[in-house]
LUMTORZA-970907 format. One record per residue (C-alpha): x, y, z; chain; residue number from 0. Coordinates in Angstrom, 1 decimal, m for minus. Example, Ala and Ser with C-alpha at 12.3 -4.5 7.8 and 13.67 -1.06 7.14 Angstrom:
<recs>
      X      Y      Z chain   n
   12.3   m4.5    7.8     A   0
   13.7   m1.1    7.1     A   1
</recs>
This chain:
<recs>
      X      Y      Z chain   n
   90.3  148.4   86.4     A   0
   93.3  146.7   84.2     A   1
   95.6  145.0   86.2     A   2
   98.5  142.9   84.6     A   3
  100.1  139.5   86.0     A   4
  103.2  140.9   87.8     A   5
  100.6  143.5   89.8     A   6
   98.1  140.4   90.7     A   7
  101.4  138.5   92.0     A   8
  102.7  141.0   93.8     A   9
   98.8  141.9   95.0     A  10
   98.1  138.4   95.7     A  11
   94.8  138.8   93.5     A  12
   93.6  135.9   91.6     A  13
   92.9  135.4   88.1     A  14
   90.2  133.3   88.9     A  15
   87.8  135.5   90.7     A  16
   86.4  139.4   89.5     A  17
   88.3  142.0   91.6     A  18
   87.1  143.2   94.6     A  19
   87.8  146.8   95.0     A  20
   87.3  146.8   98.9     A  21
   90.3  144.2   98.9     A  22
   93.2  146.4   96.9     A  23
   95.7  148.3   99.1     A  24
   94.6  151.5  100.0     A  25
   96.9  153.2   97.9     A  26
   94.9  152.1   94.6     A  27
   92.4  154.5   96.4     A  28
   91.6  158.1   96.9     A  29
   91.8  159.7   99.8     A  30
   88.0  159.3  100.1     A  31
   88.1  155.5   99.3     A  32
   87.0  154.9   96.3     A  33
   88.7  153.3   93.8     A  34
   90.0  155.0   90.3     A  35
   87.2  153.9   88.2     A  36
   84.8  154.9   90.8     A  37
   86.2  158.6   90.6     A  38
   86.4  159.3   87.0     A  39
   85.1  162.9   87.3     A  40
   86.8  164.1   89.9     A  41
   89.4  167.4   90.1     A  42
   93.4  166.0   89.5     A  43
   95.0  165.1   92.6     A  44
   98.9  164.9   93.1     A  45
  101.0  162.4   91.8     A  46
  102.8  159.2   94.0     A  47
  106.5  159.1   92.8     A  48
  108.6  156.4   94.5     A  49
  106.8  155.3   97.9     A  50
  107.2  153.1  100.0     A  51
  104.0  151.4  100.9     A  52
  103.6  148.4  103.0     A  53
  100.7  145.4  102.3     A  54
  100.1  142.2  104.7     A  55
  103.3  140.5  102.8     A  56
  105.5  142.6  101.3     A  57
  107.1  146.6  100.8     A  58
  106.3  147.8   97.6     A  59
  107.2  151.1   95.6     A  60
  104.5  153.1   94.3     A  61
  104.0  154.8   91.7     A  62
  101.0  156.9   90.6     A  63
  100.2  159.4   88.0     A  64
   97.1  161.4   86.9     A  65
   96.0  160.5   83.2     A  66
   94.0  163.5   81.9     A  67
   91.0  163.5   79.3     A  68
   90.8  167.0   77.9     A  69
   90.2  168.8   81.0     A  70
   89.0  165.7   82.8     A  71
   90.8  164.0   84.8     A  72
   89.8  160.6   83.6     A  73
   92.0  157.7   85.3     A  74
   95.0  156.8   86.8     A  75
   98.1  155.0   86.0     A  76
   99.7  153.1   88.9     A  77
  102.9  150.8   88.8     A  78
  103.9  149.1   92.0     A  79
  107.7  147.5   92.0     A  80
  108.5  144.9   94.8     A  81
  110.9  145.6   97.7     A  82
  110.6  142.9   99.7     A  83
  114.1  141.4   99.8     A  84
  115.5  144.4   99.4     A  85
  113.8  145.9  102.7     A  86
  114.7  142.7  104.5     A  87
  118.6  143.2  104.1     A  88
  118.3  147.0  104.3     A  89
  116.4  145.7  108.0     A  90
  119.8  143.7  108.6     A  91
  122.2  146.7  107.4     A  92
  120.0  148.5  110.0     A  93
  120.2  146.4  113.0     A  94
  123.8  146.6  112.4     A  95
  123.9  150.4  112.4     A  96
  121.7  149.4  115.8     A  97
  124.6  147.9  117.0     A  98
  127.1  149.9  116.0     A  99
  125.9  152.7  117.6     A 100
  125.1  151.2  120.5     A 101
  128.6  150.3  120.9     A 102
  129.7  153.8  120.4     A 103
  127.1  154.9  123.2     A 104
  129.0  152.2  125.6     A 105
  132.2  153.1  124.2     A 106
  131.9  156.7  125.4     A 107
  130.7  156.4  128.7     A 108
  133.2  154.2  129.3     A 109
  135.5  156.4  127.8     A 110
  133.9  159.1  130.6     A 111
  134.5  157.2  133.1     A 112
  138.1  156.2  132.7     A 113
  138.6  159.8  132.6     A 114
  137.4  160.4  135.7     A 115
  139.4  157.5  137.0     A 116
  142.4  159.0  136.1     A 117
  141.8  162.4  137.0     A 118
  141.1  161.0  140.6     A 119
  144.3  158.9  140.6     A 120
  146.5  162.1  139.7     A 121
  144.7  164.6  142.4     A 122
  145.7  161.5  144.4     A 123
  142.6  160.2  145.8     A 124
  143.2  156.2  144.9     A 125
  140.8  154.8  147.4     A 126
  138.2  157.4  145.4     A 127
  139.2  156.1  142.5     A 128
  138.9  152.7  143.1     A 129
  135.4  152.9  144.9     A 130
  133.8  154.7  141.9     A 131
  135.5  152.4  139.5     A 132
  133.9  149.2  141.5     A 133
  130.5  150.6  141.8     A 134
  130.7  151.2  138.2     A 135
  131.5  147.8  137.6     A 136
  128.9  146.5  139.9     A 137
  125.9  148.4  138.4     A 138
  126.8  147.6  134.7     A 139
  127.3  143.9  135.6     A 140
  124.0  143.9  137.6     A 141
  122.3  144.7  134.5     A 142
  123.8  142.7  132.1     A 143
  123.1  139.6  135.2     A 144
  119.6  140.7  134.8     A 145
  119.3  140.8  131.3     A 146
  120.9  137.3  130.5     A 147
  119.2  135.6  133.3     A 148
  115.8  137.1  131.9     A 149
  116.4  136.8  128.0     A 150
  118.1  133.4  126.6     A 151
  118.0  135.3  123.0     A 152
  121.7  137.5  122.8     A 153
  120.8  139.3  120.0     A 154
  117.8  141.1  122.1     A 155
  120.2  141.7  125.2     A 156
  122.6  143.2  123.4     A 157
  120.1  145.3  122.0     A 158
  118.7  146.4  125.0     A 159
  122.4  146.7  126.7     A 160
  123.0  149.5  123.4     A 161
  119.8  150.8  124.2     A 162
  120.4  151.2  128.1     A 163
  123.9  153.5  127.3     A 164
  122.3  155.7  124.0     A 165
  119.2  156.5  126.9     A 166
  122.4  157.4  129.4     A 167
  123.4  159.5  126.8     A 168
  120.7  161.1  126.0     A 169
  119.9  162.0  130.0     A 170
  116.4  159.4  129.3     A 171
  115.5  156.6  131.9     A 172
  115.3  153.3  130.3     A 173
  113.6  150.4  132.2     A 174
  113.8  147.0  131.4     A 175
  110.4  146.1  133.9     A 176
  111.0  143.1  136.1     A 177
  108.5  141.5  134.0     A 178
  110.4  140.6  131.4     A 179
  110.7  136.9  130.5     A 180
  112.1  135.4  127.2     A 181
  112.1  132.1  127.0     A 182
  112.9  130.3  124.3     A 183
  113.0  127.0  125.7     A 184
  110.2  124.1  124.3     A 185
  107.2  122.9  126.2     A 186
  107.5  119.4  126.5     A 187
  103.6  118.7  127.4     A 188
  102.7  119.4  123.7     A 189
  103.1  117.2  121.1     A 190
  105.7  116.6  118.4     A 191
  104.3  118.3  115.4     A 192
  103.4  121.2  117.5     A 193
  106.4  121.6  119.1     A 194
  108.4  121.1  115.5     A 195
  105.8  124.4  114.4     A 196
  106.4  126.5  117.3     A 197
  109.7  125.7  118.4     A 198
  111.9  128.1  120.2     A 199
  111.4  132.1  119.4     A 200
  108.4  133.4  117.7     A 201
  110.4  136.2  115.8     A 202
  114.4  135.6  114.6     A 203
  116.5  137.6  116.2     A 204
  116.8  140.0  112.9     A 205
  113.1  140.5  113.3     A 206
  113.0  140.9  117.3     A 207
  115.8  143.8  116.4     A 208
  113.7  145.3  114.2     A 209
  110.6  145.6  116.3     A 210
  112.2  146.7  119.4     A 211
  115.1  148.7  118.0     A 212
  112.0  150.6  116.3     A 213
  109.8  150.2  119.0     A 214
  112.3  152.1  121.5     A 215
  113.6  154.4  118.8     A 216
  110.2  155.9  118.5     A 217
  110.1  155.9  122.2     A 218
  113.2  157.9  122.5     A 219
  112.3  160.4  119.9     A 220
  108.4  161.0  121.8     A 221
  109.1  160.8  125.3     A 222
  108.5  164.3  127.2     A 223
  111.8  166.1  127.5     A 224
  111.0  167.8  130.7     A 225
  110.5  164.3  131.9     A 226
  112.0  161.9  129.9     A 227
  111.5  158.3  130.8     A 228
  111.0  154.6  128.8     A 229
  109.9  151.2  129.7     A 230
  110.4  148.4  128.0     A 231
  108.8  145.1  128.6     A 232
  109.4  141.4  126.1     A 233
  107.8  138.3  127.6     A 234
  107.5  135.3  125.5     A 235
  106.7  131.9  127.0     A 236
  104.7  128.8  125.5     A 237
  101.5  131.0  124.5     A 238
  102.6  134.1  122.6     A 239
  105.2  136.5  122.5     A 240
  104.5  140.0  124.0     A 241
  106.4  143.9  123.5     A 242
  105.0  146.6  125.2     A 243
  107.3  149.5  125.2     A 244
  106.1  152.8  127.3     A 245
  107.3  156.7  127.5     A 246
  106.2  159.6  128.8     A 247
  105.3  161.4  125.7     A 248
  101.4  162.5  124.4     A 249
  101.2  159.7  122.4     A 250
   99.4  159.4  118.8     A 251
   95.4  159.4  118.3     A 252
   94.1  156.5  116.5     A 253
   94.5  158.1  112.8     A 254
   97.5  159.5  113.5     A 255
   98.6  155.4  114.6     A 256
   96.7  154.0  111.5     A 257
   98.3  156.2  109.6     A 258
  102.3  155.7  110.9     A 259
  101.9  151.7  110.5     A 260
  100.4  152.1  107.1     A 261
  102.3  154.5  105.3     A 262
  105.4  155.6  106.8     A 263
  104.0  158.4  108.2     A 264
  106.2  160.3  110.3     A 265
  105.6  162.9  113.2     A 266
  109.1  164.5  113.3     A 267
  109.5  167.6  111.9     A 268
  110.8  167.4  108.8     A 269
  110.0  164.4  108.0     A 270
  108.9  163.7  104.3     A 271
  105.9  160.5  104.0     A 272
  107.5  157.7  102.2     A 273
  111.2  158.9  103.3     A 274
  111.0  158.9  107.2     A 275
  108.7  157.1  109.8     A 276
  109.0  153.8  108.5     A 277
  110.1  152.7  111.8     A 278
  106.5  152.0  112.8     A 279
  105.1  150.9  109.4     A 280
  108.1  147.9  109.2     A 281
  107.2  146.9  112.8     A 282
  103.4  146.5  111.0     A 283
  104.8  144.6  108.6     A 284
  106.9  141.9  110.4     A 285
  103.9  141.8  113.1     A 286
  100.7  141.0  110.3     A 287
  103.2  138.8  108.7     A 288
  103.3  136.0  111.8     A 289
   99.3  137.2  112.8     A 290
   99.9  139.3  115.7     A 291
   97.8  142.7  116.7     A 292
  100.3  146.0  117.2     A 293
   98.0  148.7  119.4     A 294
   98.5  151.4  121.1     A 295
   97.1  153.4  123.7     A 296
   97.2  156.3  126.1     A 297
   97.4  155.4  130.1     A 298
  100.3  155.9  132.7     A 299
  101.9  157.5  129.1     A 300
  102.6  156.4  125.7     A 301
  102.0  152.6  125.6     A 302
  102.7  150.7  122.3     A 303
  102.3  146.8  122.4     A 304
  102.8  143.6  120.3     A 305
  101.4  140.2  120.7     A 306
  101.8  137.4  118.5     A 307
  100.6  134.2  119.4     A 308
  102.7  131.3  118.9     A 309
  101.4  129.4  114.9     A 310
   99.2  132.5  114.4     A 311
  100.5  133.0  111.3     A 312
   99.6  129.2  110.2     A 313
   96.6  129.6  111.3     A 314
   95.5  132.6  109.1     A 315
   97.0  130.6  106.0     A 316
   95.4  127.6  107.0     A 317
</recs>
């Protein structure tokens, strides 16, 4: 294998040490895992224009072409172009889009709800009128009471606020479990330097956007529409912070999971690898890059969970 400088940067493989074929990214493979130089006499297989693959520490486009021998299919040429940056303030535009549409989903049921309002003040039933506009009231503030007391971090109740009215809109039950617990204040029993590590939230709030937004996105999009229902639960305390969002949908197997954090794979119909599904794949990404685990698992439904321990991630480069 010939590698250049830029592709050893952006591989984080060293100059220093022979390459270890085991340790590329599985896209400098084929689909049986061997590498290129391995599979010299194999029959051509399709070309990789313009992917989107995703390593430990950063989004990279791919590139890959066939390089033919006569009739042999001898090598292969890849080129890999970093993304990084780029993904990280396309992940900002997004979690504005979040909220943008979540303020549209509030915007019309409020919108609904006026109308009714009205409709019972001109057919002259006032005391109607104002007993549906107070329990209204009561059961948005309740949540929002809920929410705030529960989660010090705004971004992530407003998030979940957006969340609550697009589910209302789309006639799906979303839960925020009682168990959910954000706290963001320090432990005083530790020491300094700790505390100065692990201060405060585990994720920023652009990041706790993107894994839940996603996280509940997917959930949306796979719950069962005869019975559509989502649960949502964040903890984070001293220890580690923990997502597990839930929905009544079939699930994924364990490939069909490896492959949607890995590659952007995407279930929906129509969905083309490398366009859609990244939802899942830049949840991977921000999750490996502080040294959490992101599983998933089949039990009272659909049950995807994050965990990331607080300094995991200085640990690992430690």
């Amino acid at each position: 294998m010939l590698i250049n400088d830029e592709a050893r940067r952006l591989l984080d493989v060293s100059d220093d040490v022979p390459i270890d074929m085991r340790s590329l990214p599985a896209f400098l493979a084929d689909g049986d895992g061997r590498s290129a130089d391995e599979s010299a006499d194999r029959s051509a297989e399709p070309s990789v224009k313009d992917e989107v693959r995703l390593t430990k520490d950063r989004v990279l486009v791919v590139n890959r072409a066939p390089v033919a021998v006569g009739q042999r299919m001898a090598a292969d040429v890849v080129t890999i172009r970093d993304r990084t940056e780029l993904q990280g303030a396309l992940g900002e535009l997004d979690s504005m889009k979040v909220f943008a549409e979540s303020l549209r989903s509030q915007a019309h049921e409020s919108a609904n709800r006026l109308h009714t309002i009205v409709a019972l003040v001109e057919m002259g039933r006032g005391d109607e009128a104002v007993r549906f506009a107070t329990t209204q009231l009561e059961l948005s503030q309740r949540l929002v009471d809920r929410l705030t007391a529960a989660v010090q971090e705004p971004a992530l109740v407003a998030l979940l606020l957006g969340k609550s009215a697009q589910a209302a809109e789309r006639g799906i039950a979303l839960t925020v479990t009682d168990d959910t617990h954000f706290d963001t204040t320090l432990d005083t029993t530790v020491g300094a330097e700790e505390r100065d590590r692990d201060a405060g939230a585990v994720l920023t709030p652009t990041e706790m956007i993107t894994v839940v937004g996603n996280l509940v996105d997917n959930a949306f999009d796979a719950c069962d529409k005869d019975d559509p229902w989502v649960e949502v639960t964040v903890q984070q305390d001293d220890a580690a912070l923990r997502i597990v969002v839930a929905d009544s949908g079939a699930g994924m197997d364990e490939a069909t999971f490896e492959r949607a954090r890995r590659r952007g794979y995407s279930t929906k119909e129509g969905g083309a690898e490398g366009r859609r599904g990244l939802g899942l794949a830049l949840v991977s990404h921000v999750v490996e890059r502080h040294g959490g685990q992101l599983t998933a698992e089949v039990t009272y439904g659909s049950v995807v969970s994050v965990t990331i321990e607080r300094g995991a991630a200085q640990r690992r480069r430690s």
